[in-house]
Structure formats: structure tokens, C-alpha cells
N, C-alpha and C positions, 0 to 999 in steps of 0.2 A: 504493500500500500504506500510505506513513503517513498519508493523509486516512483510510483505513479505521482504522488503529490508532487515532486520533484521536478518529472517533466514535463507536469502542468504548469510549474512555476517558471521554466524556463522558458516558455513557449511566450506568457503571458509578460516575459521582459523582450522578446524579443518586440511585443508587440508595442507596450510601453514605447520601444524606441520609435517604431515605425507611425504610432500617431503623434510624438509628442516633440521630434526634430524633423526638420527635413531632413532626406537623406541624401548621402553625400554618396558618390562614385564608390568610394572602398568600402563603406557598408551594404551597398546593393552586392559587390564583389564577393563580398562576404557571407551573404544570404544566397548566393547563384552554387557557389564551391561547397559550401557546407552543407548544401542539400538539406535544409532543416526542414523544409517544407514535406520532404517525402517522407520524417519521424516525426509528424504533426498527431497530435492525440486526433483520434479518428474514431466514429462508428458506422458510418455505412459507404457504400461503395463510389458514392456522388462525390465523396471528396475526391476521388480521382481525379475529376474531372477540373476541378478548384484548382489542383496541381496545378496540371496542365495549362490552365488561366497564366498562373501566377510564371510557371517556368517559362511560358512565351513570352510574356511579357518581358520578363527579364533578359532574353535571349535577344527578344527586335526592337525591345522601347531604348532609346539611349536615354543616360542618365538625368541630362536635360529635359526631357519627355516625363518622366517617374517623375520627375520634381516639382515642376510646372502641375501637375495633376497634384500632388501633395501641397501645394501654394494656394493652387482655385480651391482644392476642398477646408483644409484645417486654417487658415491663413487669411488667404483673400485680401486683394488692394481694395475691396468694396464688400460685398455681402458674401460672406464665405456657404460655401454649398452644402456640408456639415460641419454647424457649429460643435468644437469637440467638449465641448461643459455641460453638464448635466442642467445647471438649473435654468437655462435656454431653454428647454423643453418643459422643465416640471412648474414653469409660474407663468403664469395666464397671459403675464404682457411683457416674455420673454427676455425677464431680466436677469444678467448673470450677476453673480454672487446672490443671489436669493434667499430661499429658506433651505434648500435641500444641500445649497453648498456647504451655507453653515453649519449643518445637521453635518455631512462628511465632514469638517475641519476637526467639528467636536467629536464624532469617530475617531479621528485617527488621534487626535491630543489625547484621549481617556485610556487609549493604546500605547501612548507614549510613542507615536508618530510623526513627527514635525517636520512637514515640506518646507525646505527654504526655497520659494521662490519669487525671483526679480521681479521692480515691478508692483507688487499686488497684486499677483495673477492669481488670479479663482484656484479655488483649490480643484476641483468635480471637474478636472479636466480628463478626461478616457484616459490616455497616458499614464498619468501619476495614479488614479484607481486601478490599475493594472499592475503598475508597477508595488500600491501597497497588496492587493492581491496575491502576487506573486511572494512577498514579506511574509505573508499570513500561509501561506502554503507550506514555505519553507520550516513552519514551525508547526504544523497541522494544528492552528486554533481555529477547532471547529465553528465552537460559535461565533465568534469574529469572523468567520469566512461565511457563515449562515447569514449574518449581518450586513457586510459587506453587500454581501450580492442579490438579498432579496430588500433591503430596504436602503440602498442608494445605486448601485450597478443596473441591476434587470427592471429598474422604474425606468429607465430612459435609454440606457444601450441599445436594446432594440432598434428605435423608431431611429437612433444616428445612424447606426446603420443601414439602414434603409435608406436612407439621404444618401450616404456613401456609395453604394449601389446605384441607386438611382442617376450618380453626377459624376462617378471616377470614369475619365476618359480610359484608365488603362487596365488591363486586365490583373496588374500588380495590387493596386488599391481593390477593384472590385473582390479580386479572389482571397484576400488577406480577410474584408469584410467578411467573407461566409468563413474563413477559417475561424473567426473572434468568434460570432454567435454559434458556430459549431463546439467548439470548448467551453464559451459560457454556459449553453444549452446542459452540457455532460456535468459540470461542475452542480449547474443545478439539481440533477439528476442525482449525480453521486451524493450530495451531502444535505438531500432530502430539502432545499429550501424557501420555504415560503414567501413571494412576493408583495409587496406592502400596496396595496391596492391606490395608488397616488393617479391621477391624472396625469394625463401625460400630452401636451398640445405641439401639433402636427410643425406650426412654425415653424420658422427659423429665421427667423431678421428680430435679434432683441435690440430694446430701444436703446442699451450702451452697451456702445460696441468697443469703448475707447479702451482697450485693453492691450497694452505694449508688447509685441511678441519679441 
């Protein structure tokens, strides 16, 4: 069980990286040689085909192409395609830092968690929830990991990615999208977790946006 938890948590820093910087030529490099994608936690046979998404892409998209699509979607000089913060999605007039951010910051502080990041940047960015995810893996706190994922993660992951899918020109971004809800799906599944029944608004253009990347 904990080589399983293990390579769920690895999985879920790879992912960390891949929404929360853009990616640079030797990290794509990186992800094409180490084949990670083909030791992806899996359970049915359609991930094949994600593979395959993800391994073209990196084969004929040049690194300038993957980036540009990482810019439009998480970024954006204007209205980003999916915004990557939670509380974008879970407050009615899709403001970030909200209520659901602050519910996560005081998660992870009561955990003795503490993101230092530039800025003022929200905390409920995909990214760093992954990245503590992957924290809480590595040490199998159940409940903490039950918490995590059914009362700030699976209220709003979903419906981003779905934006993600919806707007990644490249098969790199699209196929990675079903890889996250394919492991978040399993995680739920493995450690039995109930999702906090929150609203969740389709938007995505909140009213401040001034948020320094």
C-alpha cells in the first residue's frame, strides 16, 4: 500500500509542476525520456489512448507551442481559459481569494503547512493543492487526505478541468487533464471520500484578476 501511496504522490508532483510553472524545454525533455507517463496510476484501458495524446504531442508540438498553450490556459495577457484557483469557481461573483481559499490556507496552517508565496498569490491554486497532496500521501494521513480532496480539491477540480479540455490547443495539456481526474477519481475511490456538496459556478472571468504571476 505505501509503494502505491508513493506513486500516487509522485505522479501528483509531477503534476504540481506542470500547472503551477510554465514549462521550460528540459522539463518537457524530461517528461518525453522518462516515460512517466507510461507508469501513470491507471485503471482502464482508455488511458492508452491519453498516452498516446500526451506522447504526440511531445514528439511534434515544439517547446514554444506547449508553452504558448500553458500561457493562454493558466496565465493569460487577458482572460485566462482555466482559471487555476479554486475559489474562481466556488463564489458566485468569481472572486479569488474567497471563502474556500481561506478554508484551504487554514487547512494546510492547522497541518503545519505554510506556502510561501510571492506576491499574495491565493493559496487554492491546482498546483500547490497537489503539491500538498502529494505531502499528505507521502505520510498516509488518511484523514487529511479525506479532507483535502473531498472538501476543497473535488468541489472544483473537476469543472477546471473541463475548461482545460475544453481550450488546451495541444494534446500535452488536454491528455495530462484526463490523467489528473483519472488519479483524483482513484484517490477518491481508494480512501473512500466524501465530497462536500459546495456549489460550484461554471464561470471563469472573476472580477480580480490583479494577481502577479
Amino acid at each position: 500500500m505505501q509503494n502505491r501511496l508513493q506513486h500516487y504522490a509522485a505522479s501528483c508532483r509531477i503534476l504540481y509542476s506542470l500547472y503551477y510553472a510554465s514549462p521550460t524545454a528540459n522539463w518537457l525533455g524530461e517528461i518525453s525520456t522518462s516515460k512517466v507517463i507510461d507508469y501513470w496510476p491507471q485503471t482502464n484501458t482508455e488511458m492508452a489512448t491519453t498516452r498516446e495524446k500526451i506522447s504526440h504531442s511531445l514528439a511534434h508540438d515544439s517547446h514554444d507551442t506547449i508553452q504558448q498553450d500553458h500561457q493562454r490556459l493558466f496565465k493569460g495577457l487577458g482572460t485566462m481559459l482555466a482559471y487555476p484557483w479554486g475559489s474562481v469557481y466556488t463564489d458566485r461573483d468569481g472572486l479569488l481569494m474567497g471563502e474556500t481559499a481561506q478554508a484551504f490556507k487554514a487547512f494546510c496552517l492547522e497541518l503545519g503547512i505554510e506556502l510561501k508565496l510571492p506576491n499574495q498569490q491565493p493559496w487554492d491554486h491546482i498546483g500547490l493543492q497537489l503539491d500538498v497532496l502529494a505531502t499528505l500521501l507521502d505520510s498516509n494521513d488518511t484523514n487529511a487526505i479525506r479532507s483535502l480532496l473531498g472538501e476543497h480539491m473535488m468541489i472544483w477540480v473537476p469543472t477546471f478541468l473541463n475548461h482545460v479540455n475544453r481550450s488546451a490547443t495541444t494534446g500535452f495539456y488536454n491528455g495530462f487533464a484526463e490523467l489528473t481526474q483519472s488519479l483524483l477519481t482513484q484517490l477518491v475511490d481508494l480512501f473512500e471520500v466524501d465530497i462536500l456538496p459546495i456549489p460550484v459556478y461554471a464561470s471563469i472571468s472573476p472580477h480580480n484578476e490583479q494577481v502577479a504571476s
